[in-house]
Each structure stands twice: as C-alpha cells, then as structure tokens.
TORPA-4810 file (N, C-alpha, C, O; in nm, 3 decimals):
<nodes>
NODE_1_0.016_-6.379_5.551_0.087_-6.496_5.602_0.090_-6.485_5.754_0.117_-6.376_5.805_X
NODE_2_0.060_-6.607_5.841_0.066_-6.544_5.992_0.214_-6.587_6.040_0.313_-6.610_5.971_X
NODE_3_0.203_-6.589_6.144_0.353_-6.580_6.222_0.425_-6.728_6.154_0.517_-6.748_6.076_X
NODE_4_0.329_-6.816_6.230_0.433_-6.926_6.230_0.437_-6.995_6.058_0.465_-7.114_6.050_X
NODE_5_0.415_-6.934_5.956_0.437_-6.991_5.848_0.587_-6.899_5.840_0.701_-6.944_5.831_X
NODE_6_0.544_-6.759_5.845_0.695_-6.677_5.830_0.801_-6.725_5.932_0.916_-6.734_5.889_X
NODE_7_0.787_-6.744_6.008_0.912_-6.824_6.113_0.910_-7.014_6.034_1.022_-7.063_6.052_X
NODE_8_0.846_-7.079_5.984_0.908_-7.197_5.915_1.013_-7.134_5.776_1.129_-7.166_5.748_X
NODE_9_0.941_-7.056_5.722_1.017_-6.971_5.570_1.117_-6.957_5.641_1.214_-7.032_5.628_X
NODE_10_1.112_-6.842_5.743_1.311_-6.787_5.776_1.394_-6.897_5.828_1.517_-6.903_5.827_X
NODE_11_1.318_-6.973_5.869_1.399_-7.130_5.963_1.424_-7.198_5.869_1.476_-7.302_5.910_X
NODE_12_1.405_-7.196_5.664_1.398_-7.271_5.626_1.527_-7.188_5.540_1.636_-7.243_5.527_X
NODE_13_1.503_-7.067_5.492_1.611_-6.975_5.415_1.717_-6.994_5.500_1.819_-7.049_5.459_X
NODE_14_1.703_-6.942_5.651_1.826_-6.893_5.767_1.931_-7.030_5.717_2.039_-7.013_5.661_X
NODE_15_1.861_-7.191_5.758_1.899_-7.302_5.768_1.964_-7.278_5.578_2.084_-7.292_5.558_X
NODE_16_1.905_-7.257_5.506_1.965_-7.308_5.368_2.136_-7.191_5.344_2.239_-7.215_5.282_X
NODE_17_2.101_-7.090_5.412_2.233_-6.964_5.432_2.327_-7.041_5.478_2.439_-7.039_5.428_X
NODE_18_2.299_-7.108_5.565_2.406_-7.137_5.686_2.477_-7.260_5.637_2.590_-7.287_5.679_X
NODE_19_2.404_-7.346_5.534_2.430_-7.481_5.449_2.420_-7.612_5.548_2.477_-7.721_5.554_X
NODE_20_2.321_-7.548_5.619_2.220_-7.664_5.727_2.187_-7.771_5.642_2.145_-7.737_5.531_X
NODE_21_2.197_-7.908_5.668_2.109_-7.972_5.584_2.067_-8.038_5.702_2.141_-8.117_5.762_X
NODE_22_1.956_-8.011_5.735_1.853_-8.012_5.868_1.774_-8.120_5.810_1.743_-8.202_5.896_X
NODE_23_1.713_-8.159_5.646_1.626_-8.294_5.593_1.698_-8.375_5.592_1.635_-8.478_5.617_X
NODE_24_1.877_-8.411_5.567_1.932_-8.504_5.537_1.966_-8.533_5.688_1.975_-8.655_5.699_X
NODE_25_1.993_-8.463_5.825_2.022_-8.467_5.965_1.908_-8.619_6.018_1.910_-8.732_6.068_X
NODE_26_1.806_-8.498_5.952_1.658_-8.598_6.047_1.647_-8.740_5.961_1.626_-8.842_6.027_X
NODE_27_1.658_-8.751_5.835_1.705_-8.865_5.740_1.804_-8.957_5.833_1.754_-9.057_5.882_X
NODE_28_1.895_-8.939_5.850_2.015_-9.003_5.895_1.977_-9.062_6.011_2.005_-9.181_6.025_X
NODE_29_1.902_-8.986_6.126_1.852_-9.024_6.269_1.726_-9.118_6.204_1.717_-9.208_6.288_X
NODE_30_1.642_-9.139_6.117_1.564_-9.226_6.125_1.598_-9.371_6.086_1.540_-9.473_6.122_X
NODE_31_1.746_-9.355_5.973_1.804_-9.482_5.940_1.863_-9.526_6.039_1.839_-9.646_6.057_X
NODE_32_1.950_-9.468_6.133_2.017_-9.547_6.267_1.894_-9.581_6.303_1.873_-9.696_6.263_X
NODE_33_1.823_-9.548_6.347_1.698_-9.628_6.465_1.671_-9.705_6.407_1.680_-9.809_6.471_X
NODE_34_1.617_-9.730_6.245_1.644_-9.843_6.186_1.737_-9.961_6.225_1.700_-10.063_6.285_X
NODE_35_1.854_-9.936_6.186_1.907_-9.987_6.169_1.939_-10.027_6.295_1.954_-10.149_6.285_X
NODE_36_1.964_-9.983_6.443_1.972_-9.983_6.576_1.845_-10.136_6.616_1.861_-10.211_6.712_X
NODE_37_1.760_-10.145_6.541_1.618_-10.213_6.578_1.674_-10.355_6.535_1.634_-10.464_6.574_X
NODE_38_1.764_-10.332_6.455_1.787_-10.478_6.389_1.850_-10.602_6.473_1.890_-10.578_6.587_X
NODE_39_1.858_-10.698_6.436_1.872_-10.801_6.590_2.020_-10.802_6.565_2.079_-10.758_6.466_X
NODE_40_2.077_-10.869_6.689_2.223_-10.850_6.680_2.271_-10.893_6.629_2.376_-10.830_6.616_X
NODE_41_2.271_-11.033_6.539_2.332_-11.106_6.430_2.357_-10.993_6.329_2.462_-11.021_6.273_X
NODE_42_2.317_-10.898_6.289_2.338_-10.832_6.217_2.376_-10.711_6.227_2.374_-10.627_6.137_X
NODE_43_2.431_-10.691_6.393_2.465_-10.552_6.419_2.618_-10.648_6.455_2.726_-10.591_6.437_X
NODE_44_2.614_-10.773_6.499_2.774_-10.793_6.544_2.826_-10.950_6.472_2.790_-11.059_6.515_X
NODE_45_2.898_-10.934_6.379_2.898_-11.063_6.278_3.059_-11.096_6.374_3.136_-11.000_6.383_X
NODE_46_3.104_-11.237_6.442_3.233_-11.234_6.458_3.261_-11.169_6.576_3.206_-11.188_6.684_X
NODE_47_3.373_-11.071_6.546_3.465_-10.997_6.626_3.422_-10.844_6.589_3.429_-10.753_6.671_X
NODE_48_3.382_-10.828_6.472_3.334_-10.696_6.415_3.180_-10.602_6.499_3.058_-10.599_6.486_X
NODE_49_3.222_-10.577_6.533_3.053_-10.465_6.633_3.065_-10.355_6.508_3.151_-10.308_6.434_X
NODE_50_2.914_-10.346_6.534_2.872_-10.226_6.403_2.851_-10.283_6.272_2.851_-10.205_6.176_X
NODE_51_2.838_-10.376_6.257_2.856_-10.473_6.128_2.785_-10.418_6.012_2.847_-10.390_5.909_X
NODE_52_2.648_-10.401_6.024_2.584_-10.325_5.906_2.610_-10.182_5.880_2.600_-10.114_5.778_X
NODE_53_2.648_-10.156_6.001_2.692_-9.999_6.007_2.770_-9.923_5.912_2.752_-9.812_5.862_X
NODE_54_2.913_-10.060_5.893_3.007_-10.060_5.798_2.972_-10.156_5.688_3.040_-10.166_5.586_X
NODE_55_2.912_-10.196_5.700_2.838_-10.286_5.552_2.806_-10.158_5.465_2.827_-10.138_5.346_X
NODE_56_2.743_-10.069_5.573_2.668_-9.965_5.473_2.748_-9.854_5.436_2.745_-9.793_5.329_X
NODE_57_2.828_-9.831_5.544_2.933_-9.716_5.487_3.069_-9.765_5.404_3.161_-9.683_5.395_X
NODE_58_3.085_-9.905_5.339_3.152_-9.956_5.240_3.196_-9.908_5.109_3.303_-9.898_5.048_X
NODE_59_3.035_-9.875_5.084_3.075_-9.772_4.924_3.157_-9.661_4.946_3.240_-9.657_4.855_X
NODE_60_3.170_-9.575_5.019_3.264_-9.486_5.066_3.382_-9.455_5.091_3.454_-9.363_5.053_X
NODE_61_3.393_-9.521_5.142_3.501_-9.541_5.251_3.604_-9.717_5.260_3.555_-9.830_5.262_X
NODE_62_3.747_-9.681_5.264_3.807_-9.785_5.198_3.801_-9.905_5.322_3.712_-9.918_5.406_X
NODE_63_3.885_-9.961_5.310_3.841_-10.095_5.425_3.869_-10.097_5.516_3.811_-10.140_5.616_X
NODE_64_4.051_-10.005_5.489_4.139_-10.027_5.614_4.133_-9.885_5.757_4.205_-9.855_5.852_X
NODE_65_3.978_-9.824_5.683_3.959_-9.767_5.731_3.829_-9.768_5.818_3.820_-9.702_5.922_X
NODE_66_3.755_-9.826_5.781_3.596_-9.901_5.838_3.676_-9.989_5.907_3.658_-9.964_6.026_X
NODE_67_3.781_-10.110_5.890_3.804_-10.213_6.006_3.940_-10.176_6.053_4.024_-10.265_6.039_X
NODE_68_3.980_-10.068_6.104_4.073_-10.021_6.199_4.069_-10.017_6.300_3.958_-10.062_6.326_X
NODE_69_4.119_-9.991_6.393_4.099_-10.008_6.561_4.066_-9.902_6.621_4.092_-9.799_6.559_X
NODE_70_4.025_-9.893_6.703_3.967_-9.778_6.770_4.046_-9.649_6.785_4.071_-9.712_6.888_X
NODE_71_4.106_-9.544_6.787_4.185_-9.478_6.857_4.132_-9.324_6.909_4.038_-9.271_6.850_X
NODE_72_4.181_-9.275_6.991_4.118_-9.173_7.083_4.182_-9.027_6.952_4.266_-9.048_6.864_X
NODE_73_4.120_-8.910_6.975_4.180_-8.826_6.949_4.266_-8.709_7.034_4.237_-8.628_7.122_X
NODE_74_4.383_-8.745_6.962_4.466_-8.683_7.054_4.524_-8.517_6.990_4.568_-8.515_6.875_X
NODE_75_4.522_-8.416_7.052_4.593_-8.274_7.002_4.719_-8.277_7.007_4.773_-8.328_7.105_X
NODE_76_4.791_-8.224_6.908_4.952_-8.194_6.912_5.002_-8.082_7.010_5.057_-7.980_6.967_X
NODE_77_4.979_-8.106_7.150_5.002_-8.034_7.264_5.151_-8.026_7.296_5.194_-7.920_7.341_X
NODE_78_5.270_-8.173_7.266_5.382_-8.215_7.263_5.435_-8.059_7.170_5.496_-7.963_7.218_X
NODE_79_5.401_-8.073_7.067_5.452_-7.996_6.915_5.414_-7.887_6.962_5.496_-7.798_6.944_X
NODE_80_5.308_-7.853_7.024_5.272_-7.677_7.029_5.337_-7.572_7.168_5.342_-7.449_7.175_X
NODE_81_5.387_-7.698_7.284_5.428_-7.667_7.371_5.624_-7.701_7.319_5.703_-7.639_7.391_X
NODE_82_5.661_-7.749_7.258_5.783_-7.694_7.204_5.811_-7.622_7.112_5.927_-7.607_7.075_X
NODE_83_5.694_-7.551_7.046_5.709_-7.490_6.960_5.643_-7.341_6.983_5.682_-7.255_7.061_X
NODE_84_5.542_-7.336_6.901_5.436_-7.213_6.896_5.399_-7.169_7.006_5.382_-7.047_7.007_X
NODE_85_5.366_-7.258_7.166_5.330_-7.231_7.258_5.419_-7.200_7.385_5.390_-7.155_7.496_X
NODE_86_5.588_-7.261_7.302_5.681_-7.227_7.479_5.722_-7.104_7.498_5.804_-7.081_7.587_X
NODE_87_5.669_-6.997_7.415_5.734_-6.870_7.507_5.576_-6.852_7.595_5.587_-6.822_7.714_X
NODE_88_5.468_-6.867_7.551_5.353_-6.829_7.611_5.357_-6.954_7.761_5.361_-6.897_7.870_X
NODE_89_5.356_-7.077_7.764_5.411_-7.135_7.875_5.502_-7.106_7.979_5.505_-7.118_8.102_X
NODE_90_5.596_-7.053_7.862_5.717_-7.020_8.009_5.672_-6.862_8.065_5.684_-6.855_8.188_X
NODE_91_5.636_-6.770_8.019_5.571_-6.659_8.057_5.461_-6.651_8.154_5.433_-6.569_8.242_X
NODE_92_5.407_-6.758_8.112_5.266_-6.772_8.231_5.312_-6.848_8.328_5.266_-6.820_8.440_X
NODE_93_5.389_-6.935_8.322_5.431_-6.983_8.408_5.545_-6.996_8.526_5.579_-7.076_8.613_X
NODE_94_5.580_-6.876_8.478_5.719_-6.848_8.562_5.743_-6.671_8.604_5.834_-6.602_8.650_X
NODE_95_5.595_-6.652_8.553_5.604_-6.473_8.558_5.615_-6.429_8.714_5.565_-6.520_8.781_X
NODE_96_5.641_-6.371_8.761_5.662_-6.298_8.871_5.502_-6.307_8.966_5.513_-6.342_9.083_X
NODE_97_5.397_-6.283_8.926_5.273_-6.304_8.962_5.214_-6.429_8.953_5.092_-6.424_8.969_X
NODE_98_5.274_-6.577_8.927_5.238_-6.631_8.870_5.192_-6.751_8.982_5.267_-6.798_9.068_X
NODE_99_5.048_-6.789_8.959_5.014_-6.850_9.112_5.090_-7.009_9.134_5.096_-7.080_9.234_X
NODE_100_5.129_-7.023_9.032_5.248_-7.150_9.022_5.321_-7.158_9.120_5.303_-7.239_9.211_X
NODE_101_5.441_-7.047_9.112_5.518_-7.004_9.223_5.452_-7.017_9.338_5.529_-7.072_9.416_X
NODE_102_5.335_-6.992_9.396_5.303_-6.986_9.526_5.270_-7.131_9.566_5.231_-7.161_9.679_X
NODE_103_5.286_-7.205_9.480_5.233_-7.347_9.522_5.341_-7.436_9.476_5.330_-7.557_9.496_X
NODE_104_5.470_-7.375_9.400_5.538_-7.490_9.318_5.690_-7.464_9.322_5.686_-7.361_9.389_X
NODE_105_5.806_-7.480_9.301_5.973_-7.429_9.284_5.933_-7.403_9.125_5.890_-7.488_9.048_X
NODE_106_5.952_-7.297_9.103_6.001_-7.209_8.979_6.082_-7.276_8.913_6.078_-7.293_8.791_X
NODE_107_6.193_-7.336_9.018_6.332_-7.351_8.979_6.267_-7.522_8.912_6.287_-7.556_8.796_X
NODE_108_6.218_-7.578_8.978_6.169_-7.710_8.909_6.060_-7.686_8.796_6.051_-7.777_8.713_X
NODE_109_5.973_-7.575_8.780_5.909_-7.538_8.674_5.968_-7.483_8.532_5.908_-7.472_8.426_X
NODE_110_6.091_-7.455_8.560_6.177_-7.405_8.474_6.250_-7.521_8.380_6.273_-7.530_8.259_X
NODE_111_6.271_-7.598_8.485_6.365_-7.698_8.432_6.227_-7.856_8.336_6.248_-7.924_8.235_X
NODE_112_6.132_-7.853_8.408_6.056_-7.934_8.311_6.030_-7.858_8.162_6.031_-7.910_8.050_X
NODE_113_6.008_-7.723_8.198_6.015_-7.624_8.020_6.146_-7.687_7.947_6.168_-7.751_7.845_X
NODE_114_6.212_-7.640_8.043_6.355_-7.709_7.966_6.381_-7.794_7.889_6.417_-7.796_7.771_X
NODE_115_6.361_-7.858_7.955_6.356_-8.064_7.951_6.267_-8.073_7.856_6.320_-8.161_7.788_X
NODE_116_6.182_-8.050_7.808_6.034_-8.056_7.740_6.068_-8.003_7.592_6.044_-8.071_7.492_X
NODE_117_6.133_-7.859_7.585_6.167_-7.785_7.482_6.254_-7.826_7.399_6.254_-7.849_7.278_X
NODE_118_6.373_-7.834_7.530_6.483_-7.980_7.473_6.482_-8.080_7.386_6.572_-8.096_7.303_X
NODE_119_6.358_-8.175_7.402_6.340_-8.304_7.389_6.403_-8.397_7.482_6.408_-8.519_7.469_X
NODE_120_6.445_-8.333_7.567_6.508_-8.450_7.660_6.412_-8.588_7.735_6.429_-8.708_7.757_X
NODE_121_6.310_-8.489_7.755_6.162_-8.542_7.855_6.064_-8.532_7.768_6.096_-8.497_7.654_X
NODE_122_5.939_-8.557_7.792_5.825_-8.564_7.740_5.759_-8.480_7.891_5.760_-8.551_7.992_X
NODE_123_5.727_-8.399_7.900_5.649_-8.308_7.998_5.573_-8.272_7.994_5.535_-8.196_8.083_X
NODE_124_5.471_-8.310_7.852_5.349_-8.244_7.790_5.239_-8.291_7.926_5.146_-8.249_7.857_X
NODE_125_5.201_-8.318_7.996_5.097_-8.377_8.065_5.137_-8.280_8.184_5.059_-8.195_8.225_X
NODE_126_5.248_-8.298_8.229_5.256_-8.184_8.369_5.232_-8.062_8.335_5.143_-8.010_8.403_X
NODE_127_5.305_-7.958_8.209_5.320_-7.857_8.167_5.146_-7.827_8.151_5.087_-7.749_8.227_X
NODE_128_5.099_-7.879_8.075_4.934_-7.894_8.062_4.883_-7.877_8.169_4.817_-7.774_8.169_X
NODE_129_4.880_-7.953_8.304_4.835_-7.987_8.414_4.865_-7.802_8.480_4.786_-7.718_8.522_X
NODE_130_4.985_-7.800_8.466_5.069_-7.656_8.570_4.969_-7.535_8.492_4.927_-7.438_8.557_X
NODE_131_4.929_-7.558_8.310_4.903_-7.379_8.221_4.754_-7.453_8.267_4.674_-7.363_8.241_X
NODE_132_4.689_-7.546_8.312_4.528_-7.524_8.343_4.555_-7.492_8.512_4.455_-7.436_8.557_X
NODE_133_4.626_-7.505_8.581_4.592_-7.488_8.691_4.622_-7.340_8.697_4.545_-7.287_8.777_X
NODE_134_4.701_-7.256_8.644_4.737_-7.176_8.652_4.622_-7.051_8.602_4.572_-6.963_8.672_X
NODE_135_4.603_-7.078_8.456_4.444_-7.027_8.428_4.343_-7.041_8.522_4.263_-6.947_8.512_X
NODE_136_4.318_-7.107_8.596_4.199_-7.136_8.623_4.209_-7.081_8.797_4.106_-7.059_8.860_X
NODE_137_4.339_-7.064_8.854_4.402_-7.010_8.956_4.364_-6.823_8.904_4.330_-6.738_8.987_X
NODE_138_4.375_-6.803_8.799_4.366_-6.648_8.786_4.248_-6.622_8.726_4.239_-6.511_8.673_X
NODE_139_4.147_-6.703_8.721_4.032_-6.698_8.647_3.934_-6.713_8.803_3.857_-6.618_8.811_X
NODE_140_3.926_-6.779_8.886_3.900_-6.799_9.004_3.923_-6.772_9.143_3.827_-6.759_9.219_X
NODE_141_4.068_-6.762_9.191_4.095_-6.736_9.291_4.186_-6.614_9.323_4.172_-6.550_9.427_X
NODE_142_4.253_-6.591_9.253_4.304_-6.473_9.234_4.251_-6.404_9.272_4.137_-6.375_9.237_X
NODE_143_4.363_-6.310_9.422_4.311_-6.208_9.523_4.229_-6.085_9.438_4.284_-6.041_9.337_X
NODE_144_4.093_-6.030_9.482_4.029_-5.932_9.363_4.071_-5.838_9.489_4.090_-5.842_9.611_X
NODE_145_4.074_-5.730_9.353_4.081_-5.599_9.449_4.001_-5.507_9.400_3.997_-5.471_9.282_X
NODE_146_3.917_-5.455_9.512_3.785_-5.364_9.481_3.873_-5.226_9.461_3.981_-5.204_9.514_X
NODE_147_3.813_-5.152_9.385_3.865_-5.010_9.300_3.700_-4.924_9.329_3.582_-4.958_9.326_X
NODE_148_3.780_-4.795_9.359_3.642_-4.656_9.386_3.524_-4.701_9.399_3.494_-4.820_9.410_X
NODE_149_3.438_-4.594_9.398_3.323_-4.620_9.472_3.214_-4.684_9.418_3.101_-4.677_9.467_X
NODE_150_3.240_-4.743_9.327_3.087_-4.788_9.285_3.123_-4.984_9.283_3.053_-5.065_9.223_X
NODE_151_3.230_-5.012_9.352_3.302_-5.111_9.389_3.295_-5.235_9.212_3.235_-5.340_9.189_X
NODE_152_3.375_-5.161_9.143_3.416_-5.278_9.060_3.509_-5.402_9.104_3.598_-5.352_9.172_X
NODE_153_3.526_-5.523_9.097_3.611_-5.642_9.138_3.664_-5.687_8.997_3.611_-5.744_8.902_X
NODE_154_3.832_-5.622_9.032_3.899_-5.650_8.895_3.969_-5.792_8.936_4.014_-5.799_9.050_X
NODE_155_3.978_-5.880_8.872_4.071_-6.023_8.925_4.074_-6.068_8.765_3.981_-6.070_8.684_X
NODE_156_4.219_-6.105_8.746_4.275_-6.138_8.626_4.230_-6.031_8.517_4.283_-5.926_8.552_X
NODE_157_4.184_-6.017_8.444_4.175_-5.931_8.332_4.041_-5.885_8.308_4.009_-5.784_8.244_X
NODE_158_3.931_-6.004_8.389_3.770_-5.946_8.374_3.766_-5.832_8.467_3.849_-5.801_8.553_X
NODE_159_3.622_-5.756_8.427_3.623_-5.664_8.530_3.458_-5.662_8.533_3.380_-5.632_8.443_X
NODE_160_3.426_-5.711_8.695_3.318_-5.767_8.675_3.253_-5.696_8.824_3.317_-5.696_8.929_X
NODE_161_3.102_-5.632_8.807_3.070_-5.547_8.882_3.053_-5.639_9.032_3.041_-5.759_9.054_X
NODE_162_3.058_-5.537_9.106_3.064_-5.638_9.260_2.928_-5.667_9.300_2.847_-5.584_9.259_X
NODE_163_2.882_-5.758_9.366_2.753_-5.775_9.416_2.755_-5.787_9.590_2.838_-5.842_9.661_X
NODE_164_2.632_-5.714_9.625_2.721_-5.662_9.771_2.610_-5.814_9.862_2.624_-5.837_9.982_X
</nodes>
C-alpha cells in the first residue's frame, strides 16, 4: 500500500474514532450552495429571510422556534460573578499586587463587588471590564524581573526564557 492510500485509511478510521462525520459536513456545504443559488423569492417570502432554509428545517424543529427573533448569546457572567466567581473577583481584584489599584480606588472597586454581590447594582460589565484588564495587565505588562544567570523573565506566573 503506498503512503497516501495509508494516510486516506488513518484520516478515514482517525475521523470515524473521533465521530467526525466529515461525508455528512461536505453533504451539508453542497446543499447550502444549492440552496444559496436559488433566486430570492425563495430565499425571502414576506418579512421572513431564510425562507427555504426553514421550509427545510420544519420537519425538525417546532415553529416557534424556526420563526423566533433573533437573539445574541449571552453567558451567565451576572450569576457567576455573584456567585461561584466573587471570591475569585474580589481576590484578583483587590489583592495587594493588584494592577487595579495602581490605576483605580480599591475603595470604589470594593464597593461595585459589593453592590453587585448584593444585588443592589448590576456591575457585571465593569467588574468584567476591571478581571480582563487586570489579566491582561499581569499577562503583559507586569514589571518582569530577570533571576540568575542564564536570565529567565518571570512576569505573572509564566516563566519564559529571556531573549537578549
């Protein structure tokens, strides 16, 4: 057998292990282009866009769910930052090292946790805004300090060889 028949076999086992369905993928991409080709009377009936789209995914799927309105997906960031996530928030964010402080009042970082944990406020968007800036403050800028002689640069928790 030469190479490239044994590399289609393992690409074909690997893919069936993994529960790839790589024939029904390329199937699916040839019916949209199909169906994409079709003139617009039949891609937009009305007020409805996608029209055959959901014509076709009908058998499936119930109605009020094919003609629903659009909506974004949103994470339970509200719920995880008063819950599971506010001791890890208020820790990162109010720790003694914490590059927040150097740019922000503690004392006002404290009190949106508060407020937030509370339910008093809704703070999910600042609190979010403060734990990415803050990551990304100790992932990036965070003063490195070179250690012995073969100059490693430790900054936040990586430890990443120096390049001179």
């Amino acid at each position: 057998m030469d190479g490239d028949a044994a590399g289609r076999l393992t690409g074909r086992r690997d893919s069936r292990e993994q529960s790839l369905k790589i024939a029904g993928a390329l199937r699916m991409n040839a019916i949209m282009r199909v169906v994409e080709a079709l003139p617009s009377s039949l891609r937009i009936r009305g007020r409805t866009q996608k029209y055959v789209h959901k014509l076709a995914i009908a058998k499936w799927l119930r109605p009020e769910v094919i003609y629903r309105r659009k909506r974004g997906f949103e994470t339970p960031v509200d719920r995880w930052f008063r819950s599971e996530l506010s001791g890890y928030v208020r820790s990162l964010l109010l720790s003694r090292d914490a590059a927040c402080s150097i740019y922000f009042r503690p004392a006002a970082i404290e009190a949106l946790i508060n407020e937030h944990i509370t339910g008093q406020q809704d703070h999910r968007r600042q609190l979010f805004s403060l734990l990415m800036f803050e990551l990304w403050h100790r992932t990036f800028i965070d003063v490195a300090e070179v250690v012995g002689p073969e100059r490693r640069v430790i900054s936040g928790r990586a430890v990443v060889n120096a390049v001179n």
